[in-house]
SERO-4910 file (N, C-alpha, C, O; in steps of 0.05 Angstrom, whole numbers):
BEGIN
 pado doro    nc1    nc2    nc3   cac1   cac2   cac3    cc1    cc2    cc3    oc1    oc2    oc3
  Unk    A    513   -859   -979    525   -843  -1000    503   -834  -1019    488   -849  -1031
  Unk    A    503   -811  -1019    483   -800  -1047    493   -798  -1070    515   -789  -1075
  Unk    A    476   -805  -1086    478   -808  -1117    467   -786  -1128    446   -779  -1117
  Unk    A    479   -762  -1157    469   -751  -1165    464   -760  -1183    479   -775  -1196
  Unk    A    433   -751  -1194    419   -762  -1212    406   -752  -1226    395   -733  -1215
  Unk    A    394   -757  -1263    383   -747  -1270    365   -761  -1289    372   -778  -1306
  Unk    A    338   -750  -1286    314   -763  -1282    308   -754  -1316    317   -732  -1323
  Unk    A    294   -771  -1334    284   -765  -1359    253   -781  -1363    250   -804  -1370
  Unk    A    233   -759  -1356    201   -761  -1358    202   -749  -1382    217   -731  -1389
  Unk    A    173   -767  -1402    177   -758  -1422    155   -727  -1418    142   -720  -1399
  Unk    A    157   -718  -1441    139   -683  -1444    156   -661  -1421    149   -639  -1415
  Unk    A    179   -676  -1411    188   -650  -1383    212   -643  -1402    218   -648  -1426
  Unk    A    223   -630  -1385    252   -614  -1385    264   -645  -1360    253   -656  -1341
  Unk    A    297   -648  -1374    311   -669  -1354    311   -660  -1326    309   -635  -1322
  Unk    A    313   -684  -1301    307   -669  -1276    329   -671  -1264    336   -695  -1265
  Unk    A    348   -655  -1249    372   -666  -1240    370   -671  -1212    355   -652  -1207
  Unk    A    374   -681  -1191    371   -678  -1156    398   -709  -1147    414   -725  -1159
  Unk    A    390   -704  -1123    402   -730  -1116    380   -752  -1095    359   -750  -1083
  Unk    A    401   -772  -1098    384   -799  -1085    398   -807  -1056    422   -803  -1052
  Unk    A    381   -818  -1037    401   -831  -1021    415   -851  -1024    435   -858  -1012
  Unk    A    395   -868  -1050    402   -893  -1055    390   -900  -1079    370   -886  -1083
  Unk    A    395   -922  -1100    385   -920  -1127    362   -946  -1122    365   -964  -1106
  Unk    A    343   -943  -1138    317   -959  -1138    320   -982  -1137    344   -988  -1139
  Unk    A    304   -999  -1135    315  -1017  -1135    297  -1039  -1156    282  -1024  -1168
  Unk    A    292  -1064  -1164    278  -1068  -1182    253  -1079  -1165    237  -1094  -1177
  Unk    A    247  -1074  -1137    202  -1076  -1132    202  -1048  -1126    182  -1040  -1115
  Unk    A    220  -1031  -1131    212   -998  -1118    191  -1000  -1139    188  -1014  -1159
  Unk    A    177   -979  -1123    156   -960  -1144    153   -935  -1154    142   -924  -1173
  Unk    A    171   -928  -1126    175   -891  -1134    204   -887  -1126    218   -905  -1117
  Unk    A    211   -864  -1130    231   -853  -1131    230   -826  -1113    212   -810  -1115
  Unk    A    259   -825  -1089    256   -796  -1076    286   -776  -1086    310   -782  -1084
  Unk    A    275   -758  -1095    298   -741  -1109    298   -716  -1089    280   -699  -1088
  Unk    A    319   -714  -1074    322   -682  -1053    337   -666  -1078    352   -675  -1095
  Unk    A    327   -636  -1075    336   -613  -1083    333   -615  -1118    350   -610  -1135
  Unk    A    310   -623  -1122    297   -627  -1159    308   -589  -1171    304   -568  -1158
  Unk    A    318   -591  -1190    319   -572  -1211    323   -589  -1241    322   -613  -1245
  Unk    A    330   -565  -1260    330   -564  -1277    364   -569  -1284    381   -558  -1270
  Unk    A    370   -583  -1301    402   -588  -1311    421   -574  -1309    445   -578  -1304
  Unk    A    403   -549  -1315    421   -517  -1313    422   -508  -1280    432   -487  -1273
  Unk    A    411   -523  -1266    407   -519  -1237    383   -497  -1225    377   -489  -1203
  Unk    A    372   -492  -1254    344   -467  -1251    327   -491  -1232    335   -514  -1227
  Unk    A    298   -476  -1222    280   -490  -1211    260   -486  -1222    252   -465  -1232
  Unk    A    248   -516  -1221    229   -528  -1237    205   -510  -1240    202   -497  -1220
  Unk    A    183   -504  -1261    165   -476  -1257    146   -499  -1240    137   -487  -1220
  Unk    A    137   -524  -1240    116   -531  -1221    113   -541  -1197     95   -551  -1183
  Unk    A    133   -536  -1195    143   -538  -1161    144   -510  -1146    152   -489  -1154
  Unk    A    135   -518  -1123    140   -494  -1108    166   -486  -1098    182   -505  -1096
  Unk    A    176   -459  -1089    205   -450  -1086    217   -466  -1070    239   -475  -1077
  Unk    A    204   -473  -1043    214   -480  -1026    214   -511  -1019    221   -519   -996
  Unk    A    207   -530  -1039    203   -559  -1038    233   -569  -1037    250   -558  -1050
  Unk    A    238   -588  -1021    267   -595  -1022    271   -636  -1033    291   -648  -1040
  Unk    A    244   -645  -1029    241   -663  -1032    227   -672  -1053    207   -656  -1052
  Unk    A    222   -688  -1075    198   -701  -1091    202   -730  -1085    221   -743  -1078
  Unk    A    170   -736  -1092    174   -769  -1097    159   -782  -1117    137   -792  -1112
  Unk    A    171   -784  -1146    157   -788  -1174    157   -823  -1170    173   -838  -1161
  Unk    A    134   -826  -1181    127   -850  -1200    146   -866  -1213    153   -856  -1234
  Unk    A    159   -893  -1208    176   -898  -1233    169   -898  -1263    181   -896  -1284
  Unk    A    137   -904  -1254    125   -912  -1279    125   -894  -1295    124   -903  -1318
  Unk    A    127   -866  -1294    125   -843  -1302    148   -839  -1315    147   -824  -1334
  Unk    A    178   -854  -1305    207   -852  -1315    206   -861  -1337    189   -877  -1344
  Unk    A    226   -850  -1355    231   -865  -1385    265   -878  -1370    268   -902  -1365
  Unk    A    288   -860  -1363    306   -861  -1357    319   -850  -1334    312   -828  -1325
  Unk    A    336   -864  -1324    349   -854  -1300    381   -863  -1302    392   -885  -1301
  Unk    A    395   -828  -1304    427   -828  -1316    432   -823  -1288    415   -813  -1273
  Unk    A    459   -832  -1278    478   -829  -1251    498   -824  -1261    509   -839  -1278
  Unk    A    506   -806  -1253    535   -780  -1251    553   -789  -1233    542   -793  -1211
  Unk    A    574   -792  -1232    600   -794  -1221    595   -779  -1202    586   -757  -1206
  Unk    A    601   -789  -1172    605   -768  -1150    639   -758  -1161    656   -766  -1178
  Unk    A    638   -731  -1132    664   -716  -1138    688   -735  -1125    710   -730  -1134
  Unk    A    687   -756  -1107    703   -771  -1096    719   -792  -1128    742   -799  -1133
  Unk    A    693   -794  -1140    706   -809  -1169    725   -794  -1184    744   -804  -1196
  Unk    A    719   -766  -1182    731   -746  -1204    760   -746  -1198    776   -743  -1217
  Unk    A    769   -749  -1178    793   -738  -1160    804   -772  -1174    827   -770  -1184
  Unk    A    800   -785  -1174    807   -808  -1178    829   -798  -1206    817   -783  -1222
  Unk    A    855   -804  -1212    870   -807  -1236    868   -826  -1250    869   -845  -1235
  Unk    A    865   -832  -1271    877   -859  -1285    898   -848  -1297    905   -825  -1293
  Unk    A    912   -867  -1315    941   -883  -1337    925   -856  -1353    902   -849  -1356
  Unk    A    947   -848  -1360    955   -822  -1382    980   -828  -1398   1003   -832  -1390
  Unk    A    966   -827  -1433    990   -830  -1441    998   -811  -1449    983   -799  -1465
  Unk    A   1022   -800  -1443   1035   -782  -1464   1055   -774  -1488   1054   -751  -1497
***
């Protein structure tokens, strides 16, 4: 299952991509397929056609995980 994720290095713009799987605590790096920008723009230092990165954790300040769409569909208790 892939995780979408978003990456916060400090001095960048947030990085959004997905994971196959979330780090784990001896990882050292991190592989993010399809890296853009929040807004889904692409990143200016990457090249067009890169589909893959693999950053440094050390380099991470934070790492936020987004609800897949299988969650979304999920209802809860509504009151009305």
């Amino acid at each position: 299952m892939a995780y979408t994720v978003i990456l916060h290095i400090p001095g960048e713009t947030a990085i959004a991509g997905e994971v196959d799987e979330l780090p784990k605590p001896a990882d050292t790096n991190i592989v993010v397929s399809n890296p853009r920008q929040r807004d889904g723009k692409d990143l200016h230092y990457l090249e067009p056609n890169v589909v893959k990165v693999i950053w440094p954790l050390s380099r991470v300040n934070l790492i936020e995980i987004l609800e897949s769409s299988e969650e979304e569909k999920i209802i809860g208790f509504v009151r009305e």
